[in-house]
N, C-alpha and C positions, 0 to 999 in steps of 0.2 A: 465167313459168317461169325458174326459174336455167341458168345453161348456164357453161361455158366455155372458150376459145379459147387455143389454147397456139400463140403465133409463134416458126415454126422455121424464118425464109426467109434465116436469118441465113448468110455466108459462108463465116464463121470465118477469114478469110486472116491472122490475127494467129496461128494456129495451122499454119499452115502451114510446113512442105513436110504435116505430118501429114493435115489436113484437105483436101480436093481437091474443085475443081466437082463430081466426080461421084462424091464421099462426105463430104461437108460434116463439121465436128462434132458435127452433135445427132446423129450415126448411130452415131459410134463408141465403142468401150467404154470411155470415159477417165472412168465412177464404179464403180471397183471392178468393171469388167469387164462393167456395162453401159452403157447407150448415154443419151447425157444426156436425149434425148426420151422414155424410157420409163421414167428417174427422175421424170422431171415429170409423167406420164400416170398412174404409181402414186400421185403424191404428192395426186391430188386423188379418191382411197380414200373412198368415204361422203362425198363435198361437193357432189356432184350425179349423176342418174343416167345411167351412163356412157354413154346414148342422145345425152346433150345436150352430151357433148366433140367439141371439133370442133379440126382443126390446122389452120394458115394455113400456108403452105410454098409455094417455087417449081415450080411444073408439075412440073419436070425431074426431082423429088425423089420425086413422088407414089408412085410406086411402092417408095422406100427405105422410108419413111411405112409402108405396107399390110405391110411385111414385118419392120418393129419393132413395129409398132401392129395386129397381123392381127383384132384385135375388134372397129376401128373399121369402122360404114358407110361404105357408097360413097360417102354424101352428105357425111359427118362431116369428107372432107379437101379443106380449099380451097387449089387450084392457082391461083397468082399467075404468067402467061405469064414474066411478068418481074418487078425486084424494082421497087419504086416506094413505099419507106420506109413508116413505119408510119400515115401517115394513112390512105392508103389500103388498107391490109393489116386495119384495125379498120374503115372504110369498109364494104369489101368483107363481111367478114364478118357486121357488126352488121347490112347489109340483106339475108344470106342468110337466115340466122337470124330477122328481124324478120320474111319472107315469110309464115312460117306462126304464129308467134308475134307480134304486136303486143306486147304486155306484155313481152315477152323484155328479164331483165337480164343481163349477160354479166361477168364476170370475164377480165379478159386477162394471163394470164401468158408466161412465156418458158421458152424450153427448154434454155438452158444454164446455168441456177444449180442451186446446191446448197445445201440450205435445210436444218437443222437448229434446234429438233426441229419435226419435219412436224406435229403436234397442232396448234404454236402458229399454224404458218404456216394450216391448216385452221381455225382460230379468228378467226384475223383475216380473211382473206376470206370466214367466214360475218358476220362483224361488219359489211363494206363492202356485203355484199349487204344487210343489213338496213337500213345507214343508208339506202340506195338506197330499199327499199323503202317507206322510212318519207319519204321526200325524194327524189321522184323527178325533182327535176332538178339534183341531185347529181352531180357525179363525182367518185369516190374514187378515190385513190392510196395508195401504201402507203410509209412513210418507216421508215426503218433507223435506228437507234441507232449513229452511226459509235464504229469503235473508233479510228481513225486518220485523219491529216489525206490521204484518199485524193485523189489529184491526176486522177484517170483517172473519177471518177465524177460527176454532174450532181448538185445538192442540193435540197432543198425545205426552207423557210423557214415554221415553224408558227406560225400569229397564237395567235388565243385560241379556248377550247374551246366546242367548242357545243352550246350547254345540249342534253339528252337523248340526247346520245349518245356516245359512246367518241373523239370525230374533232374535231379541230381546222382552224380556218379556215385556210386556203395563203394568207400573204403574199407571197411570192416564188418561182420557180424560177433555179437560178444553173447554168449549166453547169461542164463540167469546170472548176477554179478552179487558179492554180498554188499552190504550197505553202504562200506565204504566207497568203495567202486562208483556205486549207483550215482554216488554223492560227486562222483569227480567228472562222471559221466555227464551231470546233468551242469556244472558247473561248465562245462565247455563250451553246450551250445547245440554242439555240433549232431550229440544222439539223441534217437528216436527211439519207443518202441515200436519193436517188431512184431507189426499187426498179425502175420501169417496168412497177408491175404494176395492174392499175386494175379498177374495177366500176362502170359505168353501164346504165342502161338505152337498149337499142338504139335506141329511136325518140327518144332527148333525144341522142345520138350525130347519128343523120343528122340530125335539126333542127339541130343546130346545126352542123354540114359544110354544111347547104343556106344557111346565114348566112356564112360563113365561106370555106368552097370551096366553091362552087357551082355551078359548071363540071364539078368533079368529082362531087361528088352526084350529082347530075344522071345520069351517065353508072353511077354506080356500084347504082344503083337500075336502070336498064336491064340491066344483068351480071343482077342479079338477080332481074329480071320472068321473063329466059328459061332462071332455072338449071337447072331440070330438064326441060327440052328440049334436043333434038338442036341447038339454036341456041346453045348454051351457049359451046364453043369457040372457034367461030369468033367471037362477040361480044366474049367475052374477047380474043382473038387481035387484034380491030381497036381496043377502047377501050383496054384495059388501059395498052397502053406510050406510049397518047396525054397520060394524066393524070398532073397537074403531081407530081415525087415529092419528099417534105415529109413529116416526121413529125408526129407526133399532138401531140407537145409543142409546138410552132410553130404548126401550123394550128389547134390547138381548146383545148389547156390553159391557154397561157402568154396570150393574148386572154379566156378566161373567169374565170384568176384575178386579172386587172385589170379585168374587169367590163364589158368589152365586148357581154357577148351573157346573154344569161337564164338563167345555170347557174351554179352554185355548187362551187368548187374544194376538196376538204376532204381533209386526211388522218388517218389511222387510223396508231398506232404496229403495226408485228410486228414482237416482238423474238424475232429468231431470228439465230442465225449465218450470214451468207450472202453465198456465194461465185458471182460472177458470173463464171463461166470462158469469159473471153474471151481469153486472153492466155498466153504458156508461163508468165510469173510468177503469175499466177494459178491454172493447173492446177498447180504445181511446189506451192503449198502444202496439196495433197491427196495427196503424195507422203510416205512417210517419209525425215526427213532423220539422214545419218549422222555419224560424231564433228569431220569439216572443213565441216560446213554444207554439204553434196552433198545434193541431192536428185535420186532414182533415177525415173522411170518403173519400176514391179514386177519387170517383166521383164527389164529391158534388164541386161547384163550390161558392165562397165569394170574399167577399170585405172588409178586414177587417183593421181599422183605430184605431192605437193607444190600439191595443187591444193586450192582451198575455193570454198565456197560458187555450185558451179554446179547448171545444170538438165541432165538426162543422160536423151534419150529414140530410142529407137527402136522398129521395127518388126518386126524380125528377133532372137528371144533365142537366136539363135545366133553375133551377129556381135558382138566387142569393140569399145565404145570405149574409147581409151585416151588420155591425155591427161598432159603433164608440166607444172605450174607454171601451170597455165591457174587465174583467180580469176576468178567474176562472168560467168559465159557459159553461155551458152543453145548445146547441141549433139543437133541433132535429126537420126535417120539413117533414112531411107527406102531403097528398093528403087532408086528412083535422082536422089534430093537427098540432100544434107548440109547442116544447116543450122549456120554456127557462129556468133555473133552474142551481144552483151555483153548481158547481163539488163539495162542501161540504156537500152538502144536498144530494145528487144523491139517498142514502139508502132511503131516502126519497120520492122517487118515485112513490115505493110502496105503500104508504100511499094517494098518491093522484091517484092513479086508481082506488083506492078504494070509492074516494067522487066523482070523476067522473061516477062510475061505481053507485051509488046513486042518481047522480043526475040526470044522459043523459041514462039511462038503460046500455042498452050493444052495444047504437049505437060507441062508441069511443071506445070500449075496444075491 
C-alpha cells in the first residue's frame, strides 16, 4: 500500500529569533498565512488515502502536530523523544508503518518547501512509487532542475536512463559545493538538486539499515514491535537517544549508490519551482519586493531611508522598523529579540542560537 511520511523534526534556528523550540517553523503561518506543515499535508490532495499520512516530528511538538493537522490519527504522528537526523527518523517510521503493512512503499517528504505547481510535484511522486513498484529494490530520489549555481544545497549527479522508465541511474551525490563547483556543476548538465524527497519500499529500507546500521535496526524494530502498547514510551525514552545520529544520505543512499549493498539508487526529474525555506534569504523570496530591492514580511510595517535591498520581518504590525542607509540586512523583531544581521551571514545564524542558547539558557530560544 502507498503511504506517506512528511519529516517535520526540523529546528528551523536559521529562522530564528522567529522560529522557537516551542514553536518551530513548519507551525507558523510564513505561506501566505498558513503554516508550512499544512501546505505539505494539502499538497499530497488525491496521492494517497489520507489514513496512510503519517508526520515524523519531535515528541515535544506532537501536540503543535494534532492542532495544524486535527484529521490526523493518533497513530498517524510519530514522536522522535529526541532528534537523531534522518536515518533514523525514516528508520523509525519505515518499521512503524511496515508493522502492519509488509508491502508498505512510502514517500518521504518534508515540511518546509514550497513546491509549485502541485500537479507536477503529485505526478512525479506517483511516477517514484511506480518505479518502486515495478523494482522493488529501488530507491528513488527526486532531482530539481537548478536555476542557479546554489551554494547552500546538496546535488545529485544523473548516469543514464533506465530503460522502462522515467528515472535515471544516480552517479554521484556532492554536498553543499562552493560557487565555483556549483558553476561547473551546472555547466554540465548532468546535476540536480537534491530534493531530499525519496520513495522506497519499507522492508528494502530496513534491509538494508540491518546491512549498514545494524545496531540501530536492530533497536529501531524493537520501538516498533511495542508501538501500540503502553510500552511504547518509555521504549522510545530508553533507545531512541541511544542510536548513532546520521542521516539517511550517509547511512543508506550515498553506500547503495556505489553499490555497496543490493539496492539500486535512481532518480526521477520534478520540474517544479521549489523553495526549500530554511533560511530568512530563502523565505524573503516569498515576500513582495519593493522599488530599492526591500523585501517586507506582509505585515510588518517600516520606514526605510536610503536603504536597498534588505529582509524586513516582524511579529508585531503594530510596531516600526525604521532604518537609514542600511543595504543587505536581515532585521527580524520579536516580542523580545531583534535580530539585525547582513543577508551574507544569514547561514550564520545558526551559529549564534547556539552562543545565545549558552549564554541566556533556553530563555530566547
Amino acid at each position: 500500500m502507498r503511504n506517506v511520511v512528511i519529516l517535520a523534526g526540523g529546528s528551523g534556528t536559521r529562522l530564528w529569533p522567529l522560529s522557537r523550540a516551542d514553536k518551530p517553523k513548519q507551525v507558523l503561518p510564513l505561506a501566505a498565512g498558513n503554516s508550512l506543515l499544512r501546505v505539505a499535508y494539502n499538497r499530497l490532495t488525491g496521492l494517497v488515502d489520507p489514513a496512510n499520512i503519517y508526520v515524523c516530528t519531535v515528541a515535544a511538538h506532537t501536540d503543535l502536530v494534532r492542532e495544524e493537522l486535527p484529521e490526523l490519527g493518533e497513530h498517524n504522528i510519530i514522536g522522535e523523544p529526541v532528534g537523531r537526523d534522518t536515518a533514523n527518523a525514516v528508520g523509525l517510521a519505515s518499521a512503524v508503518v511496515a508493522r502492519n503493512d509488509p508491502d508498505a512503499v512510502l514517500a518521504i517528504v518534508g515540511s518546509d518547501h514550497l513546491i509549485t505547481p502541485e500537479d507536477e510535484f503529485r505526478a512525479a511522486i506517483e511516477a517514484g512509487f511506480e518505479v518502486v513498484e515495478q523494482r522493488p529494490r529501488s530507491l528513488v530520489t527526486f532531482g530539481i532542475e537548478p536555476t542557479h549555481p546554489h551554494t547552500g544545497l546538496g546535488y545529485v549527479e544523473r548516469g543514464d536512463a533506465i530503460e522502462g522508465t522515467p528515472a535515471y541511474a544516480v552517479d554521484r551525490f556532492r554536498e553543499k559545493p562552493d560557487r565555483a563547483t556549483a558553476e561547473e556543476y551546472l555547466a554540465t548538465g548532468r546535476f540536480w538538486w537534491n530534493s531530499g524527497m525519496f520513495v522506497w519500499r519499507a522492508e528494502t529500507v530496513l534491509d538494508l539499515l540491518d546491512k549498514l546500521l545494524p545496531e540501530s535496526a536492530a533497536q529501531l524494530r524493537q520501538v516498533a514491535s511495542v508501538w501500540d502498547t503502553p510500552e511504547r514510551d518509555a521504549t522510545l525514552a530508553e533507545i531512541y537517544p541511544t542510536l548513532r545520529k546520521i542521516s539517511i544520505d550517509y547511512a543508506m543512499l550515498e553506500p547503495a549508490s556505489q553499490g555497496k549493498v543490493d539496492a539500486d539508487v535512481v532518480v526521477l526529474p520534478m520540474p517544479v519551482h521549489w523553495l526549500d525555506v530554511g533560511s530568512w534569504a530563502a523565505l524573503a523570496g516569498t515576500y513582495e519586493v519593493d522599488a530599492d530591492g526591500n523585501r517586507h514580511e506582509p505585515s510588518a510595517l517600516s520606514c526605510l531611508l536610503d536603504s536597498h535591498d534588505n529582509v524586513i520581518v516582524t511579529d508585531d504590525p503594530d510596531h516600526l522598523i525604521a532604518a537609514v542607509g542600511l543595504s543587505g540586512h536581515i532585521i527580524v523583531h520579536t516580542k523580545d529579540v531583534t535580530l539585525v544581521c547582513p543577508l551574507a551571514d544569514g547561514e550564520r545564524i545558526k551559529d549564534l542560537v547556539a552562543i545565545v542558547q549558552s549564554d541566556h539558557a533556553d530563555r530566547y530560544v
